[in-house]
PAKOLTOR-880875 format. One line per field, with one value per residue (C-alpha): residue number from 1; residue in one letter; z, y, x. Coordinates in steps of 0.001 Angstrom, whole numbers. Example, Ala and Ser with C-alpha at 12.3 -4.5 7.8 and 13.67 -1.06 7.14 Angstrom:
i c(1 / 2)
aa c(a / s)
w c(7800 / 7140)
v c(-4500 / -1060)
u c(12300 / 13670)
! end
This chain:
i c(1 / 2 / 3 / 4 / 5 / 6 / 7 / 8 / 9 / 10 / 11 / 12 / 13 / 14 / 15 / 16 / 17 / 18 / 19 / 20 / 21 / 22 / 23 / 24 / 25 / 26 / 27 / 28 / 29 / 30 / 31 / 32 / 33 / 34 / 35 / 36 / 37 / 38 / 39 / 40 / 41 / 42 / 43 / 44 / 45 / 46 / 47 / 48 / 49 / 50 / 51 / 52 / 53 / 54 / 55 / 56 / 57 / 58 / 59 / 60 / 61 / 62 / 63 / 64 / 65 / 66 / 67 / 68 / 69 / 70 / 71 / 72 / 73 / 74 / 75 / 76 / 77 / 78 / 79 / 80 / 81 / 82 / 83 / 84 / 85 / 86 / 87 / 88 / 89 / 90 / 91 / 92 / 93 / 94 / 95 / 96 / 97 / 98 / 99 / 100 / 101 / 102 / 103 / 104 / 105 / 106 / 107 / 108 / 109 / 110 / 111 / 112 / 113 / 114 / 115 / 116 / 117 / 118 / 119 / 120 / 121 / 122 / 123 / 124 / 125 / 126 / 127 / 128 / 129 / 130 / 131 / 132 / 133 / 134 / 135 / 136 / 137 / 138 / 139 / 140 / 141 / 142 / 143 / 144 / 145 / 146 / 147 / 148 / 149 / 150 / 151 / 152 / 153 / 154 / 155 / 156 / 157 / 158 / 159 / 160 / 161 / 162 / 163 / 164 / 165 / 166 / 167 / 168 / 169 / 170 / 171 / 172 / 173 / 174 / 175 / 176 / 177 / 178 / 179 / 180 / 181 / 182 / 183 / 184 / 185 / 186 / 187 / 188 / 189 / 190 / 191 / 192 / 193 / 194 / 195 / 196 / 197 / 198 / 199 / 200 / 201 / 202 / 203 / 204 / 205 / 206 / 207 / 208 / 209 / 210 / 211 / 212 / 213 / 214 / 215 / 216 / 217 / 218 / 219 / 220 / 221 / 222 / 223 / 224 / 225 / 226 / 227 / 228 / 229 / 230 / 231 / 232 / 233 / 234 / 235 / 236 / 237 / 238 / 239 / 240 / 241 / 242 / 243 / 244 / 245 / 246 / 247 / 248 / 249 / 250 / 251 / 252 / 253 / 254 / 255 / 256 / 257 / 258 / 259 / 260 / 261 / 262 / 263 / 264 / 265 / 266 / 267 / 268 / 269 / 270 / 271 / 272 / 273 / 274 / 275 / 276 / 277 / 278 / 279 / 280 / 281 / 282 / 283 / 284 / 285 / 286 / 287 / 288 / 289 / 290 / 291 / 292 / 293 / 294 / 295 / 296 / 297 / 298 / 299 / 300 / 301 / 302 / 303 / 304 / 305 / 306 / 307 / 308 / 309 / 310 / 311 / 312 / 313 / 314 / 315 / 316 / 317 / 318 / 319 / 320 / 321 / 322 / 323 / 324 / 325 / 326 / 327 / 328 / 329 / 330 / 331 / 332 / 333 / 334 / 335 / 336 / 337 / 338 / 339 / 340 / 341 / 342 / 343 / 344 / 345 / 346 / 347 / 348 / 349 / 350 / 351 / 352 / 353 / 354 / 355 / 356 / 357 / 358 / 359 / 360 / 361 / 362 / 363 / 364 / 365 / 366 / 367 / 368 / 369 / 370 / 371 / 372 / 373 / 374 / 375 / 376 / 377 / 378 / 379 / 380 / 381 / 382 / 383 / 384 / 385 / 386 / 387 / 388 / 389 / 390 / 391 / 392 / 393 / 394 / 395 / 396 / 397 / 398 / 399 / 400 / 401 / 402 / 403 / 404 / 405 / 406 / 407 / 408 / 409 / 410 / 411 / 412 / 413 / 414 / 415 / 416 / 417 / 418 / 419 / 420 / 421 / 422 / 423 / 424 / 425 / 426 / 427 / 428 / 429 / 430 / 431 / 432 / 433 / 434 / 435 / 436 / 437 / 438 / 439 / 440 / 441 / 442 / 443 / 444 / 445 / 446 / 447 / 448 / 449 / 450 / 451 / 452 / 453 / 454 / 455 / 456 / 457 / 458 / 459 / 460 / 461 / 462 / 463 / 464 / 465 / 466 / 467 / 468 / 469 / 470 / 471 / 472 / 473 / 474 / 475 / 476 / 477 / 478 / 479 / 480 / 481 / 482 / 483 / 484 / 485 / 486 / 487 / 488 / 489 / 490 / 491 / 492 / 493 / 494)
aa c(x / x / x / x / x / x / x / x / x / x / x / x / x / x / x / x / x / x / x / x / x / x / x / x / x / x / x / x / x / x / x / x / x / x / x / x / x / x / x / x / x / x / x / x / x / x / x / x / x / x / x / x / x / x / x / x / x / x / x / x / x / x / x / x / x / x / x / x / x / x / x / x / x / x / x / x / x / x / x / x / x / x / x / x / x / x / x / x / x / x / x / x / x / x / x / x / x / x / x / x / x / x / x / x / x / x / x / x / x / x / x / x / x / x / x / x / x / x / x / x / x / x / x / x / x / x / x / x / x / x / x / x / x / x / x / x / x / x / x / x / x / x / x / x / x / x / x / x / x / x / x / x / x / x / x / x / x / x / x / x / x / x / x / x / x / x / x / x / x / x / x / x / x / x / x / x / x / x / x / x / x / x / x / x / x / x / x / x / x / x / x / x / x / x / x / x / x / x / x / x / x / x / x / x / x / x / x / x / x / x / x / x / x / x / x / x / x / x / x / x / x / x / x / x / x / x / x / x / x / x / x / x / x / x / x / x / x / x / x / x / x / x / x / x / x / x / x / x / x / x / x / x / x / x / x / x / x / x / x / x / x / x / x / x / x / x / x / x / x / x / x / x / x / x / x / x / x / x / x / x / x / x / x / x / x / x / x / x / x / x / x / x / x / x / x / x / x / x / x / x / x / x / x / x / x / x / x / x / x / x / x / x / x / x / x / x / x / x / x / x / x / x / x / x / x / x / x / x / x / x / x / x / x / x / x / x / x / x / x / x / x / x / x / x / x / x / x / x / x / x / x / x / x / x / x / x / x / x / x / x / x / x / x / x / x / x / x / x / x / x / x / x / x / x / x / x / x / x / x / x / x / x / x / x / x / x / x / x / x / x / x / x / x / x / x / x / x / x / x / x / x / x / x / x / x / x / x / x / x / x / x / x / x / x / x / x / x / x / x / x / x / x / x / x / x / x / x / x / x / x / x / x / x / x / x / x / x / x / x / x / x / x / x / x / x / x / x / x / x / x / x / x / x / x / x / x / x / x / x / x / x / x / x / x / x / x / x / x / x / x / x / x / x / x / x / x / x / x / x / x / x / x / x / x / x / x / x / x / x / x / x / x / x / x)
w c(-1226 / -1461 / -4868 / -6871 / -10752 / -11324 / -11124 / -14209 / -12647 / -9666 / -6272 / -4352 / -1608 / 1235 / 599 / -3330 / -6312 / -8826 / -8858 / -7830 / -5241 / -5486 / -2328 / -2979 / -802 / -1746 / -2073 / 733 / 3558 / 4444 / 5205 / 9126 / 10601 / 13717 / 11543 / 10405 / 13957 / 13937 / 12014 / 13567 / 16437 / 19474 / 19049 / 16374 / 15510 / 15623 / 12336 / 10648 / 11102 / 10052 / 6751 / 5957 / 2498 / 1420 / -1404 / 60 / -1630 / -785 / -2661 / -2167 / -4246 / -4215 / -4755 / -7387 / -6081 / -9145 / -11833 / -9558 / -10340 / -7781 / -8934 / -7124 / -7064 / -6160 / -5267 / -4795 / -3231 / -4273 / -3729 / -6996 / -4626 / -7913 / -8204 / -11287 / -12761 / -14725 / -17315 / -17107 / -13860 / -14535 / -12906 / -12780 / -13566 / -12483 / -13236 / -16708 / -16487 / -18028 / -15195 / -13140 / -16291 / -15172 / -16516 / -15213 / -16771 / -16298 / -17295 / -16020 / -15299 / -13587 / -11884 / -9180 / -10009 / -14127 / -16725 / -18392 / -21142 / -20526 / -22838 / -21820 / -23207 / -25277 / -23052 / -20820 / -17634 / -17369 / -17965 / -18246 / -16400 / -18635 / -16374 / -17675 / -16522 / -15347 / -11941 / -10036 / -7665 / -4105 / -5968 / -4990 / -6851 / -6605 / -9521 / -9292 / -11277 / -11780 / -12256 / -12259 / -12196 / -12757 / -11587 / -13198 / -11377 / -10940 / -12267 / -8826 / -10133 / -13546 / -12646 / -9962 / -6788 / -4829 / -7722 / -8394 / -6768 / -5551 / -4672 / -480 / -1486 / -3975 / -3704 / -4562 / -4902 / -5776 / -7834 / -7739 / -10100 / -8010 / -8952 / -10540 / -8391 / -9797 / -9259 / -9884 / -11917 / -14273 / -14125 / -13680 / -16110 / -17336 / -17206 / -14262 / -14408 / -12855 / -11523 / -8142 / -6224 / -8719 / -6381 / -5819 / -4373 / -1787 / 1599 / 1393 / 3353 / 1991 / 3337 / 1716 / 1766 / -296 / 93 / -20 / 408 / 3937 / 2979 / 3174 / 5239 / 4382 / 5316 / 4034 / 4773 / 7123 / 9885 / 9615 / 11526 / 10619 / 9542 / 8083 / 7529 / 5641 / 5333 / 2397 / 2583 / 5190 / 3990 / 5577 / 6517 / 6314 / 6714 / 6746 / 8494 / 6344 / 4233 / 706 / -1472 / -806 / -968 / 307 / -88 / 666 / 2318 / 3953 / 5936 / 9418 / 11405 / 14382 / 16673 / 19634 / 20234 / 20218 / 21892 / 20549 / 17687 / 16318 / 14388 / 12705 / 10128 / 8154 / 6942 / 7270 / 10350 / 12335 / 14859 / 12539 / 10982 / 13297 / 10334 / 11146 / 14614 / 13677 / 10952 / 13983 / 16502 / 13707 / 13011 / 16497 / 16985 / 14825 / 15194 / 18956 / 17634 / 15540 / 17533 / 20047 / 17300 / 14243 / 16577 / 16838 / 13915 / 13358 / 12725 / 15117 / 12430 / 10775 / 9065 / 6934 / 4371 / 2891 / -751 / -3613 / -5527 / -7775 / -8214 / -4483 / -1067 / 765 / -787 / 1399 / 1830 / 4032 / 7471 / 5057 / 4247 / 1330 / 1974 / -328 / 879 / 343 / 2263 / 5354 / 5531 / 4340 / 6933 / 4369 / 4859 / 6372 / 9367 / 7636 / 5248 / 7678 / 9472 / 5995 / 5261 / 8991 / 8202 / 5252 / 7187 / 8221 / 4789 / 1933 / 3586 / 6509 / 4891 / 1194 / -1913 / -5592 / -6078 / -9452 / -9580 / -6005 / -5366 / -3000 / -198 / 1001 / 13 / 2048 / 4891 / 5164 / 4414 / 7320 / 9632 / 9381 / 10643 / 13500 / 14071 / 14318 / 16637 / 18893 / 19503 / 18710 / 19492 / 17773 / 16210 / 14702 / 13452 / 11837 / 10309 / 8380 / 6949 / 5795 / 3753 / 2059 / 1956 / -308 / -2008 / -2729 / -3494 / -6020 / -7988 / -8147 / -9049 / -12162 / -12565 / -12305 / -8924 / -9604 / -7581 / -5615 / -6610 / -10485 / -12031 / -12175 / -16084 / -15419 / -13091 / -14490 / -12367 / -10774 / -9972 / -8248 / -5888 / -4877 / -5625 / -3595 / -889 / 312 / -833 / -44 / 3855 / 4056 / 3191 / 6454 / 8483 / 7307 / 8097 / 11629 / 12152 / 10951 / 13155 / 16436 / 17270 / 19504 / 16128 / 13984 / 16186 / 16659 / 12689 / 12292 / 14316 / 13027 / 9306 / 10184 / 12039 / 9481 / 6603 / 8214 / 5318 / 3069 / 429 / 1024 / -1892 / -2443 / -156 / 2321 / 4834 / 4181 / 5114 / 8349 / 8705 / 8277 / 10870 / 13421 / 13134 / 12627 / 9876 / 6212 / 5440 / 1669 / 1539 / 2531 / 671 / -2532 / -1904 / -1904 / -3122 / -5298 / -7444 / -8271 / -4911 / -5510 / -7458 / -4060 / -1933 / -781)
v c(-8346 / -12037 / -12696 / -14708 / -14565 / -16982 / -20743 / -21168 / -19192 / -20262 / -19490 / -17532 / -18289 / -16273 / -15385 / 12346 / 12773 / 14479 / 18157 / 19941 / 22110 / 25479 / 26450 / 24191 / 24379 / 26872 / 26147 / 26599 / 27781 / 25177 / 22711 / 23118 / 20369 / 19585 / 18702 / 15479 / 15028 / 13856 / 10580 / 9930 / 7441 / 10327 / 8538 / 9669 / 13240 / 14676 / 13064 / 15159 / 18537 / 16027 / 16002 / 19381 / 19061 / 16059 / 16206 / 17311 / 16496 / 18517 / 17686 / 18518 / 16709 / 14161 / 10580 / 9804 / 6271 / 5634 / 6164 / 4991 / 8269 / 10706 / 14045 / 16165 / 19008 / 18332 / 20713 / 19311 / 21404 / 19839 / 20802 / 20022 / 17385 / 15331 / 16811 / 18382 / 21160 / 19765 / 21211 / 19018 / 16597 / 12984 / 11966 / 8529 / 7499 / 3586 / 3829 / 3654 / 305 / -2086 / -4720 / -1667 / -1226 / 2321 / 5269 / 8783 / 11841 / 15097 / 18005 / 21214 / 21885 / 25126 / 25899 / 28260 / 29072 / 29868 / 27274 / 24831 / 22435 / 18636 / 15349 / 11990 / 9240 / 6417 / 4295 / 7203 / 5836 / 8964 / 12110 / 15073 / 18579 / 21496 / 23714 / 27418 / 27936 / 25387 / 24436 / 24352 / 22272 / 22689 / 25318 / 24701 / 24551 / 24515 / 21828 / 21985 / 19149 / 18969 / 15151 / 12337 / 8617 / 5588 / 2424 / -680 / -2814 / -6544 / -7178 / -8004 / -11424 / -10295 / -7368 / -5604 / -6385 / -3181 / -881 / -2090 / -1965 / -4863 / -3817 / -3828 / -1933 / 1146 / 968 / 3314 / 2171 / 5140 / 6768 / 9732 / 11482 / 10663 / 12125 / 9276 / 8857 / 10387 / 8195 / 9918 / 12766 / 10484 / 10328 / 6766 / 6519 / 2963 / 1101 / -1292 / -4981 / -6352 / -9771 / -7439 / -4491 / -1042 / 1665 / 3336 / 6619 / 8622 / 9612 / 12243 / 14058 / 13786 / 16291 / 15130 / 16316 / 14250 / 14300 / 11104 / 9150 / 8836 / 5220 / 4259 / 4083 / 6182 / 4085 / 5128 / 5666 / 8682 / 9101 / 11607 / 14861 / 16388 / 15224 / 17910 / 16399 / 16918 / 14243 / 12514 / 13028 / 14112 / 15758 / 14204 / 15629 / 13003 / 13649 / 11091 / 10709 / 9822 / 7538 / 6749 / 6530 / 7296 / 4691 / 4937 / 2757 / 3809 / 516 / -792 / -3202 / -3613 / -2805 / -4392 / -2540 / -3074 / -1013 / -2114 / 278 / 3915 / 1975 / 1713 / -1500 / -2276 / -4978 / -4575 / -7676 / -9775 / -10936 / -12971 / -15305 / -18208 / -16691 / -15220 / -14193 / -10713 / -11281 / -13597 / -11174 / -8342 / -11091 / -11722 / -7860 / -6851 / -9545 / -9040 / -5255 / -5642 / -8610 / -6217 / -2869 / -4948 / -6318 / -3867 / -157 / 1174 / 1229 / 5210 / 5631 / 5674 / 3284 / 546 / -488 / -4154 / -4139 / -7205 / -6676 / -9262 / -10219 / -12451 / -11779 / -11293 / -12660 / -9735 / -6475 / -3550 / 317 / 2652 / 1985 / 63 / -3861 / -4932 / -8638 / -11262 / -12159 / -15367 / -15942 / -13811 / -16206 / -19368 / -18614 / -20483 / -18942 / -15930 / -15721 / -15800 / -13642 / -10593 / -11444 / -10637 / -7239 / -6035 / -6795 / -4359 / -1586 / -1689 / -3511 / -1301 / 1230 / 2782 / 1319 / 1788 / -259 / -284 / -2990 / -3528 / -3902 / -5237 / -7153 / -9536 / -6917 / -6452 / -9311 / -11748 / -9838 / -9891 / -13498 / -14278 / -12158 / -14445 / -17452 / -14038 / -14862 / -18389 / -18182 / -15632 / -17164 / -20999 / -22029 / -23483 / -26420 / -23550 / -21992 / -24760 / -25753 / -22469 / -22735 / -26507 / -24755 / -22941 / -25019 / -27440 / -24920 / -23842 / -27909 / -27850 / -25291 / -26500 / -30283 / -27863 / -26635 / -23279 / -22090 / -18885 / -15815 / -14158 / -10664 / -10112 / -7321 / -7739 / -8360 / -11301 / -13296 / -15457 / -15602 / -18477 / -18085 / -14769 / -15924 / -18607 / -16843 / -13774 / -15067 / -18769 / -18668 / -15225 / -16150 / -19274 / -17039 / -15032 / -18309 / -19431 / -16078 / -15987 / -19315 / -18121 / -15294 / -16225 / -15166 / -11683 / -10325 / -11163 / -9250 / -6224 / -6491 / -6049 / -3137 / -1456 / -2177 / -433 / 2627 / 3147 / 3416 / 4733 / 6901 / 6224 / 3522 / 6 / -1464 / -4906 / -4912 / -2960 / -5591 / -6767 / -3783 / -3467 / -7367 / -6541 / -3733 / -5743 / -8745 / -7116 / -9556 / -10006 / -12156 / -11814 / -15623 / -16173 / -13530 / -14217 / -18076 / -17126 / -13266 / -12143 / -14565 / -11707 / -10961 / -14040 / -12264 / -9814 / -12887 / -14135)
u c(-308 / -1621 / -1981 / -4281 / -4983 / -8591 / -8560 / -7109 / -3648 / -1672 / -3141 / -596 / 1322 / -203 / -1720 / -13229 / -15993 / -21099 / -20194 / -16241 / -17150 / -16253 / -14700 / -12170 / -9125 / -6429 / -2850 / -453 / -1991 / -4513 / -1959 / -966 / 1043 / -1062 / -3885 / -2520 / -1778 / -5740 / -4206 / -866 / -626 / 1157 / 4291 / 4930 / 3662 / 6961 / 7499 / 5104 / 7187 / 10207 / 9062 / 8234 / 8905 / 6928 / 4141 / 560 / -2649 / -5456 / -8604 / -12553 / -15598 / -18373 / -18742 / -22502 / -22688 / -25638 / -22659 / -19646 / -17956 / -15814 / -15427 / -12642 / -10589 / -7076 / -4682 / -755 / 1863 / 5131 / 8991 / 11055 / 13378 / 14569 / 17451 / 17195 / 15202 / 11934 / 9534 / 6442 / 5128 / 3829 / 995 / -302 / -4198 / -4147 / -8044 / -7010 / -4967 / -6859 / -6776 / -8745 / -11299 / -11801 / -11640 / -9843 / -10467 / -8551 / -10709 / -8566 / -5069 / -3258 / -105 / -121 / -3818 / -2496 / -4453 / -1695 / -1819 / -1557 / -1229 / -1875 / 697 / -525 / -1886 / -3726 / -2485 / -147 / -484 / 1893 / 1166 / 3203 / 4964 / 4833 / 8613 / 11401 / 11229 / 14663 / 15594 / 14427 / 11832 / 7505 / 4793 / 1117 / -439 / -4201 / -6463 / -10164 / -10827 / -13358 / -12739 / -15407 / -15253 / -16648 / -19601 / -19425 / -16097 / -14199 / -13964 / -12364 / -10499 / -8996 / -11398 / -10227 / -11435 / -14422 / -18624 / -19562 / -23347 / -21912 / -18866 / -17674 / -14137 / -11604 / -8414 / -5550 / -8241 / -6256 / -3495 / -866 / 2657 / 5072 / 8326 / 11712 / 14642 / 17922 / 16230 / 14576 / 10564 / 9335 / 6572 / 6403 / 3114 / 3558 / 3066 / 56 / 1434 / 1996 / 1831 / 1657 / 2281 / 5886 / 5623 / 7001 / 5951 / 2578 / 430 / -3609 / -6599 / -9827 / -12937 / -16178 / -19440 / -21006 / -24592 / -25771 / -26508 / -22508 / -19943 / -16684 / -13248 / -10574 / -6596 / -6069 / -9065 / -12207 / -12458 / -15302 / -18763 / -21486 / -24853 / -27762 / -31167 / -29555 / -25769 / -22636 / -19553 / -16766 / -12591 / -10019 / -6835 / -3875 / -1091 / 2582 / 1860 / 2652 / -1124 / -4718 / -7635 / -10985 / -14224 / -18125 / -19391 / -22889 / -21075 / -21347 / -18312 / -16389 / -13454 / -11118 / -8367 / -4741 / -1200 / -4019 / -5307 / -8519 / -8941 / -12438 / -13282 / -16040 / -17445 / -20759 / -21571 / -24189 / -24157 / -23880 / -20475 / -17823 / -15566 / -15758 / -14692 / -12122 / -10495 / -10302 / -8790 / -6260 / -5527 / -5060 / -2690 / -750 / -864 / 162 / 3080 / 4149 / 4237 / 7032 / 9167 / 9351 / 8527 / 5134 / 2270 / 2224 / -1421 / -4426 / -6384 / -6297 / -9381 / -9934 / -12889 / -14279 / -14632 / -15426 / -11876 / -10255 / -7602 / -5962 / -6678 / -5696 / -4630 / -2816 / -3045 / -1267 / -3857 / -6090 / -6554 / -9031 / -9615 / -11522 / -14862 / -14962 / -11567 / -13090 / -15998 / -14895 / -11663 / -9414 / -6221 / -7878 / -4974 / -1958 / -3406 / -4565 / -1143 / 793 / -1654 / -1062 / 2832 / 3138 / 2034 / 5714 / 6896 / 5547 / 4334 / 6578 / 9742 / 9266 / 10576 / 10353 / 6914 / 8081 / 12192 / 12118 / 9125 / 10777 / 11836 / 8445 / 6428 / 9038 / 9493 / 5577 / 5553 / 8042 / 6189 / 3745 / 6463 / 6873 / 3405 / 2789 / 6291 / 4783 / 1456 / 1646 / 4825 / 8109 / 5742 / 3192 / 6513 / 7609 / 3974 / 4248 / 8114 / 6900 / 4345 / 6526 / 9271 / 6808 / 5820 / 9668 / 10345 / 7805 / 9534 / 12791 / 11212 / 9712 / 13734 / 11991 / 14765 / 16044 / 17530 / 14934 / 16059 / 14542 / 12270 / 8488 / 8515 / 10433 / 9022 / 5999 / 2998 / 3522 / 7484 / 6800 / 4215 / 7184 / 10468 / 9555 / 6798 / 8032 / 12071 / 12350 / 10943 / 12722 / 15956 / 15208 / 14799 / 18247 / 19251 / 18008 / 19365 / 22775 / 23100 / 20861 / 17335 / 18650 / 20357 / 17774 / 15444 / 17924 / 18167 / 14348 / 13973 / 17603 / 16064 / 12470 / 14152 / 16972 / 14796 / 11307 / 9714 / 12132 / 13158 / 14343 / 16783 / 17638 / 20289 / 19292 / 19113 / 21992 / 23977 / 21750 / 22426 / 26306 / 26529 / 24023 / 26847 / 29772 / 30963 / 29836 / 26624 / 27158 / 27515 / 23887 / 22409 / 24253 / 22853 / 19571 / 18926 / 21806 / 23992 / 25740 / 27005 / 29072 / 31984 / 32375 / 33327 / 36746)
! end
């Protein structure tokens, strides 16, 4: 994500659904592999029946654009892979964060098709489905909830921009119960802090069906395979491909495509021959989709879409096959490459190869930030290259004139605003520089792609990289990485 918090903060470095149908989907059955095939670039459909086991979401509802609320029923067919056996399944509600200033509501619960009891915990952005018997390990379950979530009008400049209608654009931005993650049997269930990304989650399969206004637009992660129409609204399959959250928007913008190596990419944005920011967002995108493809494997998805939405408090915000960008950055252009460039990048960074956004912030948002050095290298040339590292080097400089320098690798909570838009963006990128210049150029490629393959769908830790760094070399880079990462790694060394 490229951040931004209101001119009073730092500005950052780089930066469905109405009434539940009633023929909603039933559990297991509905879910066939070669449907999701519909969303998955051909290379890689085999990795659908790879991960048989991963959670799938199947939901059916509406969208009431007058009140801003989607009603759904959401079915979730889930194999107990924690490890241990559990009696109750978190689910998060991010519409009930207060930087989202929305509201989820859960109004029925079952297992298996049997009613269950649920609680919400303090601050209502989690609530807890009761399982009627312990669930083993390796055991599945069908949780069913009946839902509705509002978002706010007009507050994209005070709250969370990609939750929010914007009179263009009603966008929904993991407006879903989505399972929390379970990291070595313990449920993850703290509220996240909203300097950053919020999402963890595993790898899922979605199937969504909303009906919706025929005034709008659906986009959304995953791509649509079936329309039904009527004279005032269409009904509208998506289903996704992999992919680790859900977001969709209903838009009346106009849209622009090309397609890049099977993929779709379309901006929607304002456009006219007096502003050419829509066609210079797509130029942008398919660049840097194509850039990408050669040096960190193929995107996996047949889309990618980018929506111009009115924000705050980011310049560019990412999804799994789905960019939110800032209108006024789109047609002002003010940072607007470098910023697309970073979104496209965490396709791979975020979303293919997973992390935890709040303990290790800096694994994606760096390795999105030096894609963007990828970028300028690619396309303008060692001086373009060396434009963008000055950038952040200054921006790095300034923080350590401020005595503010400190290891890259912390938890959300303790960054402050401003050192985590520096610490993990700019130093974490220049650390990759210094890397590629202490290895050579062939490695650091070889590392890239070695890094994306060995943990596609999976998570990323802190040192990750350094391990696939180590083997790529065949000698220890813990110097460098202790340097500029993990101070802690200094004890290990000779």
């Amino acid at each position: 994500m490229h951040t931004l918090r209101t001119a009073a903060r730092w500005l950052a470095v780089c930066g469905a659904l109405g009434v539940v149908l009633a023929s909603a989907a039933p559990p297991a059955q509905v879910h066939a592999w070669s449907v999701h095939h519909a969303a998955m670039h051909p290379t890689a459909h085999r990795d659908i029946a790879a991960h048989a086991d991963v959670p799938r979401y199947t939901s059916r509802g509406s969208v009431d654009v007058a009140t801003r609320t989607v009603t759904m029923e959401q079915h979730l067919e889930w194999v107990n892979s924690t490890g241990v056996t559990v009696t109750l399944l978190p689910f998060r509600l991010f519409a009930n964060l207060p930087d989202f200033a929305g509201q989820t509501t859960i109004v029925r619960a079952r297992i298996d098709g049997v009613p269950v009891g649920y609680r919400y915990n303090p601050t209502r952005s989690i609530v807890e489905v009761m399982l009627p018997y312990p669930l083993s390990q390796a055991s599945r379950v069908m949780v069913s909830l009946d839902y509705h979530t509002t978002i706010p009008a007009g507050l994209g400049q005070t709250k969370y921009g990609a939750f929010n209608d914007d009179g263009t654009t009603l966008s929904f931005a993991s407006a879903y119960p989505l399972l929390a993650m379970s990291i070595g049997g313990v449920w993850q269930t703290a509220d996240p802090d909203t300097k950053g990304d919020l999402v963890n989650s595993p790898i899922g399969l979605y199937d969504v069906t909303v009906t919706i206004p025929s005034t709008h637009q659906l986009v959304s992660t995953g791509s649509v395979i079936a329309v039904q129409q009527t004279p005032t609204t269409q009904t509208v399959r998506v289903v996704s491909g992999l992919q680790r959250d859900f977001t969709f928007v209903l838009t009346t913008l106009p849209a622009t495509s090309a397609t890049v190596d099977g993929t779709r990419v379309t901006v929607y944005a304002p456009t006219s021959e007096e502003n050419q920011a829509a066609t210079q967002t797509l130029t942008a995108a398919t660049q840097a989709l194509r850039l990408f493809n050669a040096r960190f494997g193929q995107y996996p998805y047949r889309e990618l879409d980018v929506v111009a939405v009115d924000a705050a408090s980011f310049y560019g915000v990412e999804y799994p096959g789905l960019i939110l960008m800032q209108d006024r950055t789109v047609a002002s252009g003010k940072r607007l490459e470098s910023t697309v460039v970073h979104e496209v990048a965490h396709q791979w960074f975020y979303n293919l190869v997973g992390n935890d956004v709040q303990s290790d912030a800096w694994v994606d948002e760096s390795l999105a930030t030096y894609a963007q050095v990828i970028y300028r290298r690619a396309y303008g040339g060692e001086d373009a290259a060396q434009s963008e590292l000055a950038e952040l080097q200054r921006q790095y400089d300034r923080l350590i004139e401020r005595e503010l320098d400190a290891p890259v690798q912390q938890h959300m909570r303790t960054y402050t605003l401003y050192t985590f838009n520096v610490l993990a963006y700019a130093k974490g990128a220049l650390f990759y520089e210094a890397l590629r210049n202490d290895i050579g150029p062939d490695a650091f490629d070889r590392m890239l792609l070695e890094y994306v393959s060995s943990y596609r769908y999976a998570h990323a830790d802190s040192t990750s990289m350094r391990d696939v760094a180590t083997t790529i070399c065949a000698f220890t880079v813990d110097a460098l990485f202790a340097t500029w990462i993990h101070p802690s790694l200094q004890r290990r060394l000779p």
